[in-house]
C-alpha positions in Angstrom: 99.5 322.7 135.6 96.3 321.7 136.2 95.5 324.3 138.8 97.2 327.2 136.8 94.8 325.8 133.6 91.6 325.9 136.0 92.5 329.5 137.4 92.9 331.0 134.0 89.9 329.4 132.8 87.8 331.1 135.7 89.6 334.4 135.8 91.3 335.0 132.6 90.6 334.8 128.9 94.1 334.8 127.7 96.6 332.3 126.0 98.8 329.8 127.9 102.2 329.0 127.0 103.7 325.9 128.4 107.3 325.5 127.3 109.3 323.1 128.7 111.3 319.9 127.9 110.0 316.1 128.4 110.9 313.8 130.5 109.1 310.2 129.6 106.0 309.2 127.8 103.7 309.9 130.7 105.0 313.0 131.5 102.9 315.9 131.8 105.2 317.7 129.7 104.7 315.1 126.6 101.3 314.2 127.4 100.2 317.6 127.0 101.7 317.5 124.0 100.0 314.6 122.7 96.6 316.7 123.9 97.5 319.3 121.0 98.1 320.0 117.7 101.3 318.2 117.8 103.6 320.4 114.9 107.1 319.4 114.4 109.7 322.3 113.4 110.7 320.9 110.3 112.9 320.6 106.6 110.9 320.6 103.7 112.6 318.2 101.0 112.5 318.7 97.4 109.4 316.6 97.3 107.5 318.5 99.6 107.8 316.5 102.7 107.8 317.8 105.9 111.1 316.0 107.8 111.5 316.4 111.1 115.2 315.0 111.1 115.1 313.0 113.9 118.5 312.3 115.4 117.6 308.2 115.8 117.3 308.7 112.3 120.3 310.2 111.1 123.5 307.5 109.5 127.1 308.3 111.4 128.2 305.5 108.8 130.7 308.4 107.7 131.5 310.7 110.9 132.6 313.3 108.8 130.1 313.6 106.6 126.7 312.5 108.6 123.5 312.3 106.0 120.1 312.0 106.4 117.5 310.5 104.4 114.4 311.8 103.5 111.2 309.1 104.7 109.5 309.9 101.3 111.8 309.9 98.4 114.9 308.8 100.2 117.0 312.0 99.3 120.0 312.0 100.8 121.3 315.3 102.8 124.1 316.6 104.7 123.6 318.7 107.5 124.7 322.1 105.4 121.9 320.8 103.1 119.0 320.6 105.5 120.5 323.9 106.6 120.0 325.6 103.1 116.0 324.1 102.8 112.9 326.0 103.8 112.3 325.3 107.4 108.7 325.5 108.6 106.1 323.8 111.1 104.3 320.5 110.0 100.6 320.4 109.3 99.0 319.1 112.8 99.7 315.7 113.4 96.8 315.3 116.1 93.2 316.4 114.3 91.1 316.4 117.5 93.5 318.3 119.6 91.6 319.7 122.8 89.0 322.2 122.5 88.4 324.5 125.5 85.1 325.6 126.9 85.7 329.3 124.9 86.8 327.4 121.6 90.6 327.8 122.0 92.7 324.7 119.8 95.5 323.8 122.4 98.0 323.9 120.2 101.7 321.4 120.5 105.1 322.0 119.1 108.7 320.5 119.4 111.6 321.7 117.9 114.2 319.1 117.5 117.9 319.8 118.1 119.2 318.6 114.6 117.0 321.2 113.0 118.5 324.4 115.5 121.5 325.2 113.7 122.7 328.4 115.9 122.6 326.3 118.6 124.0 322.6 118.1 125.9 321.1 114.6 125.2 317.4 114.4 128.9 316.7 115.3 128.1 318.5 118.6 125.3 316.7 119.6 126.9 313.4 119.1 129.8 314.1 121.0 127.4 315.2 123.8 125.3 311.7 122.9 128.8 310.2 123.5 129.6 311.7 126.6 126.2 311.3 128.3 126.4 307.2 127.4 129.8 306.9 128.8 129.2 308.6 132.4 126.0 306.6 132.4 122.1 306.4 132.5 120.9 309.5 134.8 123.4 311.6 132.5 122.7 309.9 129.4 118.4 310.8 129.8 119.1 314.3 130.8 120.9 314.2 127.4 117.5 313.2 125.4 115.4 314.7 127.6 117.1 318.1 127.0 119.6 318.1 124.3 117.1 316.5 122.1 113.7 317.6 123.6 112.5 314.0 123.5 111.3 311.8 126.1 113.1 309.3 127.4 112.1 305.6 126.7 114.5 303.0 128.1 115.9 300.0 125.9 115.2 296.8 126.8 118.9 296.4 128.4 118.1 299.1 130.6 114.7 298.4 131.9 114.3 297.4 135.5 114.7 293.4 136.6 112.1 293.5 138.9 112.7 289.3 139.9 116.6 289.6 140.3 115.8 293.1 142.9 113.1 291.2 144.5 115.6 288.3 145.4 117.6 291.4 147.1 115.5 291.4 150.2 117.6 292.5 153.0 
C-alpha cells in the first residue's frame, strides 16, 4: 500500500480507492481507515441521528422480531423499519483526516452488513454468526472480518495464555 501510495504520488495526480475488508485493529486495512474521514453508511432516526446499526448492538431478546434502539432517543425499530428510513453517510467522524502533499482529504467509509438489505436480512447474518461460533475461532473472525466489515478483537476468553504455552516447552 505504501509503495502503490508513493508511486502515484510521484507519477500520478489521480484518486486512490482502497476497498477492502479488516482484519484487526492494527491492520492496514482499519488503520487506514482511522487515517480518514471515517463516515459510517447509516439510518437516520426520526430525531435526526445518524445510526450506524451495529450488529453488537442489536437485542435477539425476540428472534422473530429483532429491534434495535436508537443511541439518542431510544426509538425502537425493526429491521423493515430501518429499511423504510433515509439511509445516508455520517458527518466525518475524524476532523484531521490526512492531508496530502496536493491537498487531497483521504477520505474513510464502512458500510455495515445490518444496514445492506439486498444482500443480508438480520436473521441471515445471525445464523451465519451462529455457524461461524460453532465450527470455531478462525471461522468465527472470517465471519466479522467479512460478514460484518469489522475488525476482529478477541474476548478476554479467547486471548492467548502466554504462561500456560510457555510451560509447553518441548
Amino acid at each position: 500500500i505504501t509503495l502503490l501510495l508513493k508511486r502515484q504520488l510521484t507519477y500520478s495526480h489521480s484518486m486512490t480507492v482502497l476497498a477492502s475488508t479488516p482484519t484487526t485493529e492494527s491492520g492496514a486495512i482499519h488503520v487506514n481507515f482511522l487515517c480518514g474521514t471515517q463516515e459510517v453508511w447509516c439510518a437516520k432516526c426520526s430525531c435526526g441521528c445518524f445510526m450506524d446499526v451495529a450488529y453488537k448492538d442489536i437485542d435477539w431478546s425476540d428472534y422473530d422480531k429483532p429491534v434495535y434502539a436508537c443511541p439518542q432517543c431510544k426509538k425502537i425499530y425493526t429491521e423493515s423499519e430501518i429499511i423504510e428510513l433515509e439511509h445516508g453517510y455520517s458527518p466525518p467522524k475524524n476532523q484531521t483526516p490526512i492531508i496530502d502533499g496536493q491537498g487531497r482529504v483521504a477520505r474513510s467509509f464502512h458500510i455495515g452488513a445490518t444496514l445492506c438489505h439486498s444482500v443480508y436480512t438480520w436473521k441471515q447474518i445471525r445464523s451465519e454468526e451462529l455457524e461461524a461460533r460453532a465450527k470455531g475461532y478462525s471461522t468465527y473472525r472470517a465471519f466479522v472480518n467479512t460478514t460484518l466489515g469489522e475488525p476482529y478483537v478477541p474476548g478476554y476468553d479467547e486471548q492467548l495464555n502466554v504462561d500456560a504455552l510457555s510451560r509447553c516447552k518441548v
